[in-house]
N, C-alpha and C positions, 0 to 999 in steps of 0.2 A: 896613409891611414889604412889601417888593415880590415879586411873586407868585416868581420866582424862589427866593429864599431860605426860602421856605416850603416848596418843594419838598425844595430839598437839606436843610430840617431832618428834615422826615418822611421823607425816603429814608434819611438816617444812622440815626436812629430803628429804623426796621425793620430792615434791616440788621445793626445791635446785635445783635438780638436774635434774626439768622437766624443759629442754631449749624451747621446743615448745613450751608450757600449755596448752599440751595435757591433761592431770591429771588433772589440775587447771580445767580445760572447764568439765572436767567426775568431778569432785568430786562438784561441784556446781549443774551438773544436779541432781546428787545425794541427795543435799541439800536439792534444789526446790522439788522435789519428797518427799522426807521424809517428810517435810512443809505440802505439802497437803495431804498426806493420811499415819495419824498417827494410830500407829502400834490397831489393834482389836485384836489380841491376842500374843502370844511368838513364832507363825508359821507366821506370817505377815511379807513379805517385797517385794522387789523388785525382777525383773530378769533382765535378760543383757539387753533387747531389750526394758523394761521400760526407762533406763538413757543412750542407746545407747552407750553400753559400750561392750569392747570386754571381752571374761570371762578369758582370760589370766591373765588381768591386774586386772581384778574382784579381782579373786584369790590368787593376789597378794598383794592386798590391805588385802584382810584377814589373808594373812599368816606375813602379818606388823601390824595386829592389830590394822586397819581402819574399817574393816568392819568384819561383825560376817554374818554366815550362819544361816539364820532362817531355814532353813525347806529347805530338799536335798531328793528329789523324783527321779525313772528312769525318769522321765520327765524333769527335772529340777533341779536349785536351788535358792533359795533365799535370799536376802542378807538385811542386816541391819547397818547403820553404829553403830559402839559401844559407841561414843558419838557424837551428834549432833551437841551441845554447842562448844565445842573444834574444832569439824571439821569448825565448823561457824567463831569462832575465828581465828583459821589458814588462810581462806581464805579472810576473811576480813584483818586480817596484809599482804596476800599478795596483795590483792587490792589495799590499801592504798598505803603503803609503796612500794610493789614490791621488786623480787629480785633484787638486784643491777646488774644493765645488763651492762657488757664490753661493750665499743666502740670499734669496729670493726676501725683498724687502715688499711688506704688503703696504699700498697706500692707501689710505683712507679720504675720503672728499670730503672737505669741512664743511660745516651748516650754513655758511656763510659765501660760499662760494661767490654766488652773483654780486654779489656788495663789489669787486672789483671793477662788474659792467659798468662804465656808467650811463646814467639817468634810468638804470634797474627799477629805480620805483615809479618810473612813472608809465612804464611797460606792462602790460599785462599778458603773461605768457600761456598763450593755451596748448595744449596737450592733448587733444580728443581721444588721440589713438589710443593712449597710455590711462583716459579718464582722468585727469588733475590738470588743476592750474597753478599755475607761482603768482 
């Protein structure tokens, strides 16, 4: 399997599963950033504070094989996505298409709820706190 499609599989992967797009919002800054200032040598990349990204999830994208450490000094580290292309392709299928978002189904409590308690009527339910009784 060629390094490419490996990428776009663990990018759709996470992805799936970013409900916020939190990810989706970091890996397009990522994108934009890489866009503009292509790599001048194999120690060339970003740090967290370039794409406003926290290095938890940095780090995490690296250890999924999204992004590669260019260059890890006491000061820092730096990061590179491993492909570009791929990473560009993933986020454009989620733009377009998007993950298929659930509709949030609202529930309503029926008037009747307690009717299933039973001997409900012969309870008298007080509420102080709330001021009401059933």
């Amino acid at each position: 399997m060629a390094e490419g499609s490996k990428v776009y599989e663990k990018a759709v992967t996470l992805l799936m599963n970013d409900k916020r797009g939190d990810l989706r919002d970091l890996l397009v800054r990522i994108v934009e950033w890489e866009k503009k200032h292509p790599p001048q040598n194999q120690y060339d990349g970003f740090y967290w504070y370039d794409v406003s990204g926290d290095p938890r999830v940095l780090n995490k994208l690296v250890i999924k094989g999204i992004l590669k450490v260019a260059l890890k000094t006491n000061s820092g580290t730096s990061y590179r996505l491993v492909d570009l292309k791929e990473t560009e392709r993933v986020l454009a299928s989620f733009t377009e298409e998007g993950p298929e978002e659930e509709e949030e189904e609202t529930l309503e409590i029926p008037d009747n709820i307690l009717e299933i308690v039973i001997g409900h009527e012969e309870k008298n339910f007080q509420f102080p706190l709330l001021g009401f009784s059933l």
